[in-house]
N, CA, C and O atoms as a GROMACS GRO file, in nm:
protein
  276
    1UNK      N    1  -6.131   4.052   9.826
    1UNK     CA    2  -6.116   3.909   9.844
    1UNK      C    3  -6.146   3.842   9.710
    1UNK      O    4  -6.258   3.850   9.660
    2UNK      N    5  -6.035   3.770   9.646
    2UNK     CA    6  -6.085   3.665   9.519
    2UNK      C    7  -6.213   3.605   9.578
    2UNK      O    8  -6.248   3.574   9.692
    3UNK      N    9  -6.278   3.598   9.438
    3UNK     CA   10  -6.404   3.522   9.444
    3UNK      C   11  -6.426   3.344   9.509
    3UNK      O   12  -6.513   3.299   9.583
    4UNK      N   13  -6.305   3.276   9.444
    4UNK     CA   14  -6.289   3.168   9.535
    4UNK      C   15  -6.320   3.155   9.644
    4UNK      O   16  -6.404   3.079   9.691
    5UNK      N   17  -6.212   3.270   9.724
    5UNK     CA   18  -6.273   3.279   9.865
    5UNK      C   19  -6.384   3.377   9.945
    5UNK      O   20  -6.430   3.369  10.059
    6UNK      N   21  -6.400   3.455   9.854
    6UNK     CA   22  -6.515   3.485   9.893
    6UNK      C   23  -6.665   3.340   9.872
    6UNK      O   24  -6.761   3.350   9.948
    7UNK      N   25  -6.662   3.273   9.812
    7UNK     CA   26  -6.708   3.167   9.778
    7UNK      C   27  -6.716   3.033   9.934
    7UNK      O   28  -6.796   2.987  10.016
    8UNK      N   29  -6.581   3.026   9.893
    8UNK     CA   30  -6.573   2.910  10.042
    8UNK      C   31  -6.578   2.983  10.180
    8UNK      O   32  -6.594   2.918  10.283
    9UNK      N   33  -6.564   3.130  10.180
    9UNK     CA   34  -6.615   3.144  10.326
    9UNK      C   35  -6.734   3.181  10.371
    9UNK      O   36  -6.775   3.191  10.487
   10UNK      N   37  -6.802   3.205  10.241
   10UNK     CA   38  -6.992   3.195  10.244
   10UNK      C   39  -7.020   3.034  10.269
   10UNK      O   40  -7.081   2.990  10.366
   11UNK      N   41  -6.965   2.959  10.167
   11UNK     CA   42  -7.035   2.827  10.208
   11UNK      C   43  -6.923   2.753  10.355
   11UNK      O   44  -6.891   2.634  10.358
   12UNK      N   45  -6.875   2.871  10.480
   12UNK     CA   46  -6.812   2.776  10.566
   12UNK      C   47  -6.911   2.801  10.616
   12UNK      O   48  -6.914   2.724  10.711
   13UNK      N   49  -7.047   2.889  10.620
   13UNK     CA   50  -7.134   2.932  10.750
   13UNK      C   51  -7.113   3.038  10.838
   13UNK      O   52  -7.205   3.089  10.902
   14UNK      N   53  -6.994   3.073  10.845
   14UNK     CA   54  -6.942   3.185  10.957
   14UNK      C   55  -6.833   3.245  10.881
   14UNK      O   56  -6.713   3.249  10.906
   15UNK      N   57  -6.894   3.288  10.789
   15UNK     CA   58  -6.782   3.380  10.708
   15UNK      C   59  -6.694   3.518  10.810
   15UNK      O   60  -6.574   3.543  10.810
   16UNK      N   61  -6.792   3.578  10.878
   16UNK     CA   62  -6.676   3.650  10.951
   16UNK      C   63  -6.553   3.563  11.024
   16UNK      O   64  -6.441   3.609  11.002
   17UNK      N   65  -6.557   3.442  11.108
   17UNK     CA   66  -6.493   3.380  11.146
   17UNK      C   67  -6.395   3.342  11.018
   17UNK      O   68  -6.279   3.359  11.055
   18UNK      N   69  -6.398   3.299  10.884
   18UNK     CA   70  -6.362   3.250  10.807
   18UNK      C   71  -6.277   3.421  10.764
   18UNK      O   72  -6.157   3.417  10.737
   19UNK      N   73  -6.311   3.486  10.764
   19UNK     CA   74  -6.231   3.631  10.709
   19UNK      C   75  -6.154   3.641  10.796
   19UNK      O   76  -6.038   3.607  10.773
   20UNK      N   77  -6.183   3.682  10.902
   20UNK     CA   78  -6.078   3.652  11.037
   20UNK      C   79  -5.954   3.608  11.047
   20UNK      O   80  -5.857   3.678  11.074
   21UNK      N   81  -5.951   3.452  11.020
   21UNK     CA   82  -5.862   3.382  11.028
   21UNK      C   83  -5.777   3.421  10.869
   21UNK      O   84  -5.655   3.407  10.865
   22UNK      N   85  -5.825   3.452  10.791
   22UNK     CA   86  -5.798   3.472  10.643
   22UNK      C   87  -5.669   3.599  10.671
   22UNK      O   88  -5.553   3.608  10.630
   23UNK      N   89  -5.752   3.688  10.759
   23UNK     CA   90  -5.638   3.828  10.803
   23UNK      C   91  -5.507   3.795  10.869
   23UNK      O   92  -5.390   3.825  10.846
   24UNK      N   93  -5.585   3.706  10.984
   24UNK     CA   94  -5.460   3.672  11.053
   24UNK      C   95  -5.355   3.622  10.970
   24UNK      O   96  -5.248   3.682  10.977
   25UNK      N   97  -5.365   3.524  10.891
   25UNK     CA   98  -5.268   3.474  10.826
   25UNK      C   99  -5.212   3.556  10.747
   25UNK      O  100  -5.092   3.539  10.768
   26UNK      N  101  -5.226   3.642  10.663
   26UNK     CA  102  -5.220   3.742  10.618
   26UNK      C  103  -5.095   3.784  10.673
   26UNK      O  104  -4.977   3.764  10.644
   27UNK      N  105  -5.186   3.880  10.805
   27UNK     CA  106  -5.073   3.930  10.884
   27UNK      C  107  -4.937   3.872  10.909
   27UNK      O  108  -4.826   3.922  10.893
   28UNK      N  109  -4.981   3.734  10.960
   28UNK     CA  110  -4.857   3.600  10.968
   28UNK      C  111  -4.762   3.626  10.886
   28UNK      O  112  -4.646   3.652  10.918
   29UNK      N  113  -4.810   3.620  10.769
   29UNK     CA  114  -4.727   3.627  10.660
   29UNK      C  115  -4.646   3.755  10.654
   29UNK      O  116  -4.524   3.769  10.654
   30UNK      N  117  -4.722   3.826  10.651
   30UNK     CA  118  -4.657   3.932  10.654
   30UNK      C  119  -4.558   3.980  10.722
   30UNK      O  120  -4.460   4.013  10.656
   31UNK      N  121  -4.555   3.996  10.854
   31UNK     CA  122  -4.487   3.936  10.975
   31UNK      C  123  -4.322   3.890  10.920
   31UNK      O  124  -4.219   3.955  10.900
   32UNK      N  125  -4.364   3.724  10.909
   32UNK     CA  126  -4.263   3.682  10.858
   32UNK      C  127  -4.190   3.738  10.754
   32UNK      O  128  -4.072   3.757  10.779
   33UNK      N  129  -4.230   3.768  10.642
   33UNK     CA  130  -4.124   3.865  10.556
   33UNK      C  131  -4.084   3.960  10.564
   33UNK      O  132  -4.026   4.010  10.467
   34UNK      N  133  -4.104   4.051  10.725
   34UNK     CA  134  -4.043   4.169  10.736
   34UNK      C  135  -3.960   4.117  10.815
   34UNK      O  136  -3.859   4.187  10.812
   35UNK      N  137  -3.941   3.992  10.917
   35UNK     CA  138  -3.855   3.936  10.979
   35UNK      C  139  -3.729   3.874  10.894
   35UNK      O  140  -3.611   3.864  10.928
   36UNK      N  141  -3.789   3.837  10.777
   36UNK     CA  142  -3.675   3.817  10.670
   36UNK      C  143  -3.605   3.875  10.591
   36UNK      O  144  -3.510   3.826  10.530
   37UNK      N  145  -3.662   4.029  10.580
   37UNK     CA  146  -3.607   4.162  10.531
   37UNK      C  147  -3.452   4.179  10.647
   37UNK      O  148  -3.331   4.171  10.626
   38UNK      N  149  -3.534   4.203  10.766
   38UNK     CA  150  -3.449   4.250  10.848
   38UNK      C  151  -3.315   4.134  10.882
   38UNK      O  152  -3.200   4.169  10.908
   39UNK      N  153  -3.355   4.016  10.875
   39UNK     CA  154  -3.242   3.905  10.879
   39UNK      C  155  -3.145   3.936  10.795
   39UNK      O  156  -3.029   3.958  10.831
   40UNK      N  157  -3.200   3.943  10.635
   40UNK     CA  158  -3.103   3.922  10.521
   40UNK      C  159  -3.126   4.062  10.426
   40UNK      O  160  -3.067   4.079  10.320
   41UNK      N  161  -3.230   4.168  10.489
   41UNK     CA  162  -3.196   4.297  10.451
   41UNK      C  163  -3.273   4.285  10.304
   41UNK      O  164  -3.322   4.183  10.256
   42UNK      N  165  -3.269   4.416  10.248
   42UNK     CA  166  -3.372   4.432  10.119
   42UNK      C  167  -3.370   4.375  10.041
   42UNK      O  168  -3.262   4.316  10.042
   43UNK      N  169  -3.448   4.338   9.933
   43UNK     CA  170  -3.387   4.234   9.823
   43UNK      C  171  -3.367   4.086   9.834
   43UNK      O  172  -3.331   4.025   9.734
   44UNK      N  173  -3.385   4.028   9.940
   44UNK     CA  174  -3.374   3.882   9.939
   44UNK      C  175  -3.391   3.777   9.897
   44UNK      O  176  -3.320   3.679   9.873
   45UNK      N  177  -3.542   3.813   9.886
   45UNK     CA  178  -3.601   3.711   9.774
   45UNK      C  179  -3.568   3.738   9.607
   45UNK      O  180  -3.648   3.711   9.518
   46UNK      N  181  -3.473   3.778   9.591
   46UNK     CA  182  -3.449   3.828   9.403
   46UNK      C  183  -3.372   3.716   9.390
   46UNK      O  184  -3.367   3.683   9.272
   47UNK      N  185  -3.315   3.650   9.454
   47UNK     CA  186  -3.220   3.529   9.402
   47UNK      C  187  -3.331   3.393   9.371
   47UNK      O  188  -3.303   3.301   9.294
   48UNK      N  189  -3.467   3.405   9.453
   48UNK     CA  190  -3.534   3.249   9.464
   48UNK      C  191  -3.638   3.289   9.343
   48UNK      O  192  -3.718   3.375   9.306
   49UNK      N  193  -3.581   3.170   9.310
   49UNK     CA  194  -3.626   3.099   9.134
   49UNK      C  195  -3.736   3.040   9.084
   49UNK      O  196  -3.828   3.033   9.164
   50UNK      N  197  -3.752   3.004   8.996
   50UNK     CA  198  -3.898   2.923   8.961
   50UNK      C  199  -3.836   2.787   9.031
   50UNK      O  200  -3.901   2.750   9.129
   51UNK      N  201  -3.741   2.720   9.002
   51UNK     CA  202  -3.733   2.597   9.109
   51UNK      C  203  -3.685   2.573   9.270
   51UNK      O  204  -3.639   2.471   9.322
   52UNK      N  205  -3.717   2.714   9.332
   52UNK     CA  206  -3.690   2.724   9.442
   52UNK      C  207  -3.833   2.701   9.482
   52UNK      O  208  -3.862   2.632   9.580
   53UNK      N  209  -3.949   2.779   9.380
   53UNK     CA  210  -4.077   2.818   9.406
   53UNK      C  211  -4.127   2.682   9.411
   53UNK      O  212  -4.169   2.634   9.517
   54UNK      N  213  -4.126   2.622   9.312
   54UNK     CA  214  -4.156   2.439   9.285
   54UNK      C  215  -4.150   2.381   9.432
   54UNK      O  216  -4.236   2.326   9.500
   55UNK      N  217  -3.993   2.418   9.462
   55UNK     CA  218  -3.963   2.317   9.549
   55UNK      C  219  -4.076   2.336   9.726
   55UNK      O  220  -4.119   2.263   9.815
   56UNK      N  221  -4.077   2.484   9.687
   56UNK     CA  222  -4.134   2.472   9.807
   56UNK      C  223  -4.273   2.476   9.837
   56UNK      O  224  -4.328   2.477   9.947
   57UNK      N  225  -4.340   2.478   9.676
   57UNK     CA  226  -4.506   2.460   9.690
   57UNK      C  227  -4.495   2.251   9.731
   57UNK      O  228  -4.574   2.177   9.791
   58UNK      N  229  -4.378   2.227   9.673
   58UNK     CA  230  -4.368   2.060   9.698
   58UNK      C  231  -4.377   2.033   9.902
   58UNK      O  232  -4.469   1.979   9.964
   59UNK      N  233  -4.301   2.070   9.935
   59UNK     CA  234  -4.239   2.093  10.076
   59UNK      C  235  -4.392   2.144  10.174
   59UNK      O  236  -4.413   2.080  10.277
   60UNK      N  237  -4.466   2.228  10.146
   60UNK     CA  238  -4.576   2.300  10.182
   60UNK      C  239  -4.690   2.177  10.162
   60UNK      O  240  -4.745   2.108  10.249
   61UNK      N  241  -4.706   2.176  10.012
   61UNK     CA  242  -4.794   2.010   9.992
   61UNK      C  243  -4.810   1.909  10.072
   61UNK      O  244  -4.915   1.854  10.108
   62UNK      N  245  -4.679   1.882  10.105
   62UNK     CA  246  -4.660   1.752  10.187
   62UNK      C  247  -4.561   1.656  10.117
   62UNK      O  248  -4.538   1.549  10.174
   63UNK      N  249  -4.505   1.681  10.007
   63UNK     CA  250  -4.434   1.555   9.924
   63UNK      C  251  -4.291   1.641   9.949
   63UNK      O  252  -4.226   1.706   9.867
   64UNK      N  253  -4.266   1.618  10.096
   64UNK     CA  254  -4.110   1.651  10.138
   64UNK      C  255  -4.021   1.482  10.067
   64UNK      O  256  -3.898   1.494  10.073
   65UNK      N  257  -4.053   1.382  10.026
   65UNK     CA  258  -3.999   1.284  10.004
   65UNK      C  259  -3.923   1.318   9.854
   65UNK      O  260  -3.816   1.264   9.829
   66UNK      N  261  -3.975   1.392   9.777
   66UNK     CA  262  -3.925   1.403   9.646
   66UNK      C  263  -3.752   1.506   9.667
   66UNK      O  264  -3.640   1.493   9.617
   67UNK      N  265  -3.780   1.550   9.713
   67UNK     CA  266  -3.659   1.658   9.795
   67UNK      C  267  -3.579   1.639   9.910
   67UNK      O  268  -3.503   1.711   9.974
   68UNK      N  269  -3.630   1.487   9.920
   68UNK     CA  270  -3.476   1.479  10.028
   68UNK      C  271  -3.389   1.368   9.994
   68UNK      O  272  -3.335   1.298  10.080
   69UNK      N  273  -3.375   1.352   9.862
   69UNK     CA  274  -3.264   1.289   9.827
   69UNK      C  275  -3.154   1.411   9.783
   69UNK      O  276  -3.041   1.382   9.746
   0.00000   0.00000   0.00000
């Protein structure tokens, strides 16, 4: 675990609870990109770009407004 989070899930109080949820998502994730393997097959992500990446740390953020013009 990066130190960051090893960091914030000592100071949440219930760090096992805080690791926990840390896996799950994990898994989530994980999950999802084998569901997207199998959609669009090996290699998929080799086409998405540094401004695909932008766009969607923007989108994730919350500033969907800059991207929908």
């Amino acid at each position: 675990m990066p130190d960051e989070l090893a960091d914030e899930a000592q100071a949440s109080g219930n760090a096992s609870a805080y690791i926990a949820a840390a896996l799950r998502e994990r898994r989530r994730i994980q999950d999802d990109l084998a569901i997207m393997a199998d959609l669009w097959g090996p290699g998929w992500q080799d086409g998405i770009g540094d401004d695909d990446r932008a766009r969607a740390a923007r989108l994730v953020g919350g500033d969907a407004t800059a991207d929908a013009a």
